[in-house]
KEKE-3310 file (N, C-alpha, C; in steps of 0.2 Angstrom, whole numbers, plus 5000, padded with zeros to 4 digits):
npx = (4905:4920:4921:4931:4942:4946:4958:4957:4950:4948:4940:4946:4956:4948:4940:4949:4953:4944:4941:4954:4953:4941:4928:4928:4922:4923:4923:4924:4930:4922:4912:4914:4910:4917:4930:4947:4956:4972:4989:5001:5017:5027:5044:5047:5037:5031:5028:5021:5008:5007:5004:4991:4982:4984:4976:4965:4958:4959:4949:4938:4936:4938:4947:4959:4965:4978:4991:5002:5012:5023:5033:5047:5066:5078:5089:5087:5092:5083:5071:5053:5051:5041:5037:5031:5018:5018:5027:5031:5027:5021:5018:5011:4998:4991:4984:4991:4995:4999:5008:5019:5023:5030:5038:5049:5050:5058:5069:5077:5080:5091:5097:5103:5093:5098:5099:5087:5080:5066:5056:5039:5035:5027:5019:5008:4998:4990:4979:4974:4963:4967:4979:4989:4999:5003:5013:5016:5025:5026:5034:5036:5048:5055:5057:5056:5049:5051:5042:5023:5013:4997:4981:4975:4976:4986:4993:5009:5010:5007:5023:5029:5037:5033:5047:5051:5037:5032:5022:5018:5012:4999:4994:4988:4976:4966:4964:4975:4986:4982:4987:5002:5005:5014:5004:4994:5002:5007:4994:4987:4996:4996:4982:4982:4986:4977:4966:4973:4976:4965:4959:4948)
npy = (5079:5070:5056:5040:5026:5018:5004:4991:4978:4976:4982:4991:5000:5006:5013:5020:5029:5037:5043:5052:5059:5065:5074:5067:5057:5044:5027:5007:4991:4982:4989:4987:4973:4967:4970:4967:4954:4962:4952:4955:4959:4963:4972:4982:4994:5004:5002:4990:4995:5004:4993:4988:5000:5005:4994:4995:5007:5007:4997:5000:5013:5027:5036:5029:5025:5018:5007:5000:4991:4993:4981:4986:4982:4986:4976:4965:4970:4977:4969:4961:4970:4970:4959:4959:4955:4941:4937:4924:4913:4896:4891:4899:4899:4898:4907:4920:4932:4932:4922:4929:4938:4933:4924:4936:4941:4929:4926:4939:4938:4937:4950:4964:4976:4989:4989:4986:4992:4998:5002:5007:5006:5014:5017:5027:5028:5037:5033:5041:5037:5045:5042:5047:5049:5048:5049:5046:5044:5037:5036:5027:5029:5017:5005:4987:4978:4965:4957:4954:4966:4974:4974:4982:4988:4979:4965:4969:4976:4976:4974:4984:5000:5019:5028:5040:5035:5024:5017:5003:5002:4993:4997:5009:5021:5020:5033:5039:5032:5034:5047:5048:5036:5028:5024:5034:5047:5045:5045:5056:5066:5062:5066:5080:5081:5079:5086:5097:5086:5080:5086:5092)
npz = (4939:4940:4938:4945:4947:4959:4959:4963:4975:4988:5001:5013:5008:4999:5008:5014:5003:4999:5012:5011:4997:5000:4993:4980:4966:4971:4965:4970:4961:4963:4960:4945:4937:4925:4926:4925:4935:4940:4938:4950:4944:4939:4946:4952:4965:4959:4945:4947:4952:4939:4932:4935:4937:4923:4916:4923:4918:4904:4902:4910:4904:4913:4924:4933:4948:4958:4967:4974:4988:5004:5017:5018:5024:5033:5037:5026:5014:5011:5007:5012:5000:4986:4986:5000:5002:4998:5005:5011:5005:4998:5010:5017:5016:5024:5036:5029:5031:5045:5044:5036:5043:5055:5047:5044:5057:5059:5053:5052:5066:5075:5074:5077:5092:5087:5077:5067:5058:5046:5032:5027:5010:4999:4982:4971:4959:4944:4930:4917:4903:4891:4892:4898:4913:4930:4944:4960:4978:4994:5010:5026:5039:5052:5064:5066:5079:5091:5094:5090:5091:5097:5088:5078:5061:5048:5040:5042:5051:5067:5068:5067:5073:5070:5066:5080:5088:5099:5100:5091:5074:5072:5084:5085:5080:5066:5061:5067:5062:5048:5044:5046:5038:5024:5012:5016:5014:5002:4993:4999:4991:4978:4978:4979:4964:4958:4953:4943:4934:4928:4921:4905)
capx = (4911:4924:4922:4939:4940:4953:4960:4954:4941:4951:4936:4948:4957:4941:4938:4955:4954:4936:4944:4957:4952:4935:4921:4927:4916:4926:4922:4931:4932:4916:4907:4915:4911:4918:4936:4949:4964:4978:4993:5007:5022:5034:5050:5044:5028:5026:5028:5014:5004:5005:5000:4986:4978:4982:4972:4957:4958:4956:4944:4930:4936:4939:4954:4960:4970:4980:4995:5006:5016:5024:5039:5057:5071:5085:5095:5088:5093:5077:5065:5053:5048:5037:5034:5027:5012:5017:5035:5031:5025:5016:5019:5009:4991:4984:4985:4994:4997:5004:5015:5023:5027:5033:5046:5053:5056:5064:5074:5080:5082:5099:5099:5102:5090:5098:5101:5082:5076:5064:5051:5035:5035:5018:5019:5000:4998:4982:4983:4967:4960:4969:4985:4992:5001:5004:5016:5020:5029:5025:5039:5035:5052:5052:5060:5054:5050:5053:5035:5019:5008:4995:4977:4974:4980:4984:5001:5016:5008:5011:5029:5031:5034:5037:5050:5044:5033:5033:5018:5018:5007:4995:4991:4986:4967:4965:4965:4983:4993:4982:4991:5009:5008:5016:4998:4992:5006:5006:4987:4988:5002:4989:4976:4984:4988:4971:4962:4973:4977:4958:4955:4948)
capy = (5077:5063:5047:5038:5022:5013:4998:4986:4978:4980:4988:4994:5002:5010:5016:5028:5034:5040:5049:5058:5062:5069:5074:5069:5052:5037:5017:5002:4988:4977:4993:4987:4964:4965:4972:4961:4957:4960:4949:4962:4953:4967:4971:4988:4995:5008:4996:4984:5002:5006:4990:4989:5006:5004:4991:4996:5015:5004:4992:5004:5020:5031:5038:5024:5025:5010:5008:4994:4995:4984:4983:4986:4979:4985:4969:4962:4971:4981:4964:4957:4974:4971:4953:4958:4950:4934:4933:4916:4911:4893:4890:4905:4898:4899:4916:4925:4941:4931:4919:4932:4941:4926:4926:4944:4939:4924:4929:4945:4935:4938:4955:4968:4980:4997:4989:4983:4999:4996:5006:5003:5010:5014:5021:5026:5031:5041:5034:5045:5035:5049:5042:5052:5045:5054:5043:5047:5040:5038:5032:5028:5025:5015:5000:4981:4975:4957:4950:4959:4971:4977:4972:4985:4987:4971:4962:4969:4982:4971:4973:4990:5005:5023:5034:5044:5033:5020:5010:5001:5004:4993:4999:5017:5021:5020:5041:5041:5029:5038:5054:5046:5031:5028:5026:5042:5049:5044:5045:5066:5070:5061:5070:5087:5081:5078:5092:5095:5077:5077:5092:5089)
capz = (4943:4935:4943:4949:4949:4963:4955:4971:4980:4996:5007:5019:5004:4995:5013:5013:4999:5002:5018:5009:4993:5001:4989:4975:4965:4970:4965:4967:4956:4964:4953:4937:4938:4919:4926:4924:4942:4936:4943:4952:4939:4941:4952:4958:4966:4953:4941:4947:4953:4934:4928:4936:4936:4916:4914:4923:4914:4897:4903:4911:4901:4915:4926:4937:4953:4959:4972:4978:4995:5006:5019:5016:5031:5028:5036:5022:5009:5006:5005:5005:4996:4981:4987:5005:5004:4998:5006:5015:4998:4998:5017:5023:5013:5031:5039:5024:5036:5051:5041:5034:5048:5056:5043:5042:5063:5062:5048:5059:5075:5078:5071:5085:5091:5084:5067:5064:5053:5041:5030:5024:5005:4992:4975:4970:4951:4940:4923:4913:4898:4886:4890:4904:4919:4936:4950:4969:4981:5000:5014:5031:5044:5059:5067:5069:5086:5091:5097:5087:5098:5095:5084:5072:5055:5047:5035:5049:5056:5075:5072:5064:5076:5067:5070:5083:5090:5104:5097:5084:5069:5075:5094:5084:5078:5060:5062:5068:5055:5039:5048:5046:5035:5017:5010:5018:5009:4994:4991:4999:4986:4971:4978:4975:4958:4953:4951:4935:4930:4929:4919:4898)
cpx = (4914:4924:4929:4937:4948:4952:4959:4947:4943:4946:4939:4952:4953:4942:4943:4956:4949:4941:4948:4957:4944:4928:4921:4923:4919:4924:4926:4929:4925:4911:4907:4914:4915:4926:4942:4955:4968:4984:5000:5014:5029:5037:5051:5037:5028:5025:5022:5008:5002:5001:4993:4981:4979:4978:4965:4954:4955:4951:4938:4929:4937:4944:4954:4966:4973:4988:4999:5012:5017:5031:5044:5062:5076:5090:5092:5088:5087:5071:5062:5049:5041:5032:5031:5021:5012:5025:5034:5028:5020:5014:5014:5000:4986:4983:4990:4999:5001:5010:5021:5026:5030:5039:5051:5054:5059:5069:5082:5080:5085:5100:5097:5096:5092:5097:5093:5076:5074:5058:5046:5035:5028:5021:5012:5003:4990:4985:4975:4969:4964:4976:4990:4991:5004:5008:5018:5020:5028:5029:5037:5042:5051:5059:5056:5057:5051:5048:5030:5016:5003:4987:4973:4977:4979:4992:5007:5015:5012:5017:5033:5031:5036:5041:5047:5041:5036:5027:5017:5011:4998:4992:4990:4981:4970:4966:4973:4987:4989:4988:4999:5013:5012:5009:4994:4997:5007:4999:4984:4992:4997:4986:4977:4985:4982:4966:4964:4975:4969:4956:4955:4955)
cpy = (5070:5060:5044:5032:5018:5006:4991:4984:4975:4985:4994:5000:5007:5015:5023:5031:5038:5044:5052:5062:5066:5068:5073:5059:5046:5030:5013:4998:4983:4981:4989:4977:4964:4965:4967:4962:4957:4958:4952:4957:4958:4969:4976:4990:5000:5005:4991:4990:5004:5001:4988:4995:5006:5000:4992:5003:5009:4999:4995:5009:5025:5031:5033:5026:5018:5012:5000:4997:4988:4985:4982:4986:4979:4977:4966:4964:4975:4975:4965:4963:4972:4963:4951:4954:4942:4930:4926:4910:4902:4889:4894:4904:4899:4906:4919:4929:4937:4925:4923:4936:4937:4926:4929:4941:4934:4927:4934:4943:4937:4946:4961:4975:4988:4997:4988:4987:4996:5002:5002:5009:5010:5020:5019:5033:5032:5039:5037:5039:5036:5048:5044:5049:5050:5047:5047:5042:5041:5034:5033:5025:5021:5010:4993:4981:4967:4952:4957:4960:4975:4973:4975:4984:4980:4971:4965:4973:4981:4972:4980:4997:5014:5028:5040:5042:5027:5013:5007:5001:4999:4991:5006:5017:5023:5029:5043:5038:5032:5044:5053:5041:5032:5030:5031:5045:5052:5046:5054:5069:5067:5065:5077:5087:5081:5081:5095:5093:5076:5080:5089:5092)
cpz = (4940:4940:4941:4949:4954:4960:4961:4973:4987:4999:5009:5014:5001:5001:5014:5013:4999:5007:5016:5003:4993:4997:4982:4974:4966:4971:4965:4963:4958:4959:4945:4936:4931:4921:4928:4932:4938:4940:4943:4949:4940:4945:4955:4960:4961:4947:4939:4950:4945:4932:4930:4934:4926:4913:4917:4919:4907:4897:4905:4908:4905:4920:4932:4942:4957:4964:4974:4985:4999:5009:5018:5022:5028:5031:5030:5016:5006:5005:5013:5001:4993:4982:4996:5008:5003:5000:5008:5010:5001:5004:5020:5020:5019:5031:5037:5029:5042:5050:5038:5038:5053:5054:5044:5050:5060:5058:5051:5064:5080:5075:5077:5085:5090:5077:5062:5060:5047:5036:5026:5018:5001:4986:4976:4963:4950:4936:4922:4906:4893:4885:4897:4910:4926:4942:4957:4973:4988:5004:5023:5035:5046:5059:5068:5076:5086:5093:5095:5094:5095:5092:5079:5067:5052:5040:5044:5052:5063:5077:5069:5069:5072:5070:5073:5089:5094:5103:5092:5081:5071:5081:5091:5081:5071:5055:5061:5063:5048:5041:5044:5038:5027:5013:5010:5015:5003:4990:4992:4994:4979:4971:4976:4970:4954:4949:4942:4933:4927:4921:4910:4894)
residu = (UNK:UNK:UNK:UNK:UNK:UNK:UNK:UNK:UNK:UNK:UNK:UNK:UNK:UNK:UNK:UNK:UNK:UNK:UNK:UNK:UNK:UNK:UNK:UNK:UNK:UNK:UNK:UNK:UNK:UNK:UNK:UNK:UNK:UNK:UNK:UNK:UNK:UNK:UNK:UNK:UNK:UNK:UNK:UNK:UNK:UNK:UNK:UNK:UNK:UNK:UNK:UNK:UNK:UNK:UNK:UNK:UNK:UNK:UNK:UNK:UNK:UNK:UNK:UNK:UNK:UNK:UNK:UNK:UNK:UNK:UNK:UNK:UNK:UNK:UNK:UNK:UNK:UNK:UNK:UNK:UNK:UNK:UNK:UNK:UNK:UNK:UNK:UNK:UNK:UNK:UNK:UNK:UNK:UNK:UNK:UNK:UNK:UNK:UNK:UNK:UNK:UNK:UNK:UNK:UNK:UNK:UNK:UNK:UNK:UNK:UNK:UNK:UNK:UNK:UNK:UNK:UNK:UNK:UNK:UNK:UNK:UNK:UNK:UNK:UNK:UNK:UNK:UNK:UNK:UNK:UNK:UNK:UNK:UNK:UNK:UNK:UNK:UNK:UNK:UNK:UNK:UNK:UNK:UNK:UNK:UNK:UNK:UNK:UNK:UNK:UNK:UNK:UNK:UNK:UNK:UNK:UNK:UNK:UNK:UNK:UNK:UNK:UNK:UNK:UNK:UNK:UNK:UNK:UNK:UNK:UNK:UNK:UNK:UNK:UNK:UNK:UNK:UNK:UNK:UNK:UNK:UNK:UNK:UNK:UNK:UNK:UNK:UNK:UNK:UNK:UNK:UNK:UNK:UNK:UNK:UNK:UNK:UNK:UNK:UNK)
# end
């Protein structure tokens, strides 16, 4: 069986992909201590999904999978995309995840509750050793609420509810948002790829 390496040492991460890729042999990055982080520099997520999963393929030698994701509002033109995690930039050094969600409300304050449609988006890429690259694309709806709810999940879960849905992403069991999410998604549409992305 070909060992997989996910380009992370994201627990919560490892843990997902284990749950929807099944039986097959997958390590993250704590297996490999030589593997270098690589710093997400590009202005899409598949972009910083390749670069990463590229570098850890040529650095352990074996097919790496890797992902970037991260909400999109439309009031704000699609941001803060590909810089979700560090929108509140040197301000948010405490609590990363609830400075940033902080933000994205104030921001949207004044922005009426029909128009506050957002998506959470993930690319997740295979690159194999030999060269060979495989990319998918996961989108999850919804809508920004205006006070988070909730204490699962984690980055804006609190203020994310999906189309459909009355709770936001996190007030639902870790069950229900793989079910829905972008990263569920994205990582089910791989997995069907992988079988002969894998093959010699």
């Amino acid at each position: 069986m070909t060992r997989i390496v996910l380009a992370t040492r994201n627990a919560g991460k490892i843990a997902e992909l284990h749950r929807i890729l099944g039986g097959l042999d997958v390590a993250g990055l704590d297996e490999f201590p030589g593997a270098p982080d690589v710093p997400e520099t590009e202005l899409t997520f598949e972009g910083n999904a390749l670069l990463k999963a590229r570098a850890i393929a040529a650095s352990t030698g074996l097919p790496a999978v890797a992902d970037d994701s991260g909400l999109c509002v439309d009031a704000l033109n699609g941001m803060p995309g590909v810089l979700s995690a560090r929108w509140s930039g040197r301000f948010g050094a405490g609590d990363r995840d609830a400075a940033n969600l902080k933000l994205v409300l104030d921001q949207i304050a004044d922005v009426a509750d029909g128009q506050r449609g957002a998506a959470f988006v993930c690319a997740a890429v295979l690159v194999v050793p030999n060269g060979t690259e495989h990319g998918v694309e996961g989108e999850m709806r919804g809508a920004l609420v205006r006070e988070p709810r909730g204490s699962g999940g984690f980055g804006y879960d609190p203020i994310f509810v999906p189309d459909g849905e009355t709770r936001t992403t996190a007030e639902m069991t870790p069950q229900e948002k793989d079910a829905i999410s972008h990263r569920g998604k994205a990582f089910r549409a791989l997995a069907d790829l992988l079988p002969n992305a894998l093959l010699p």
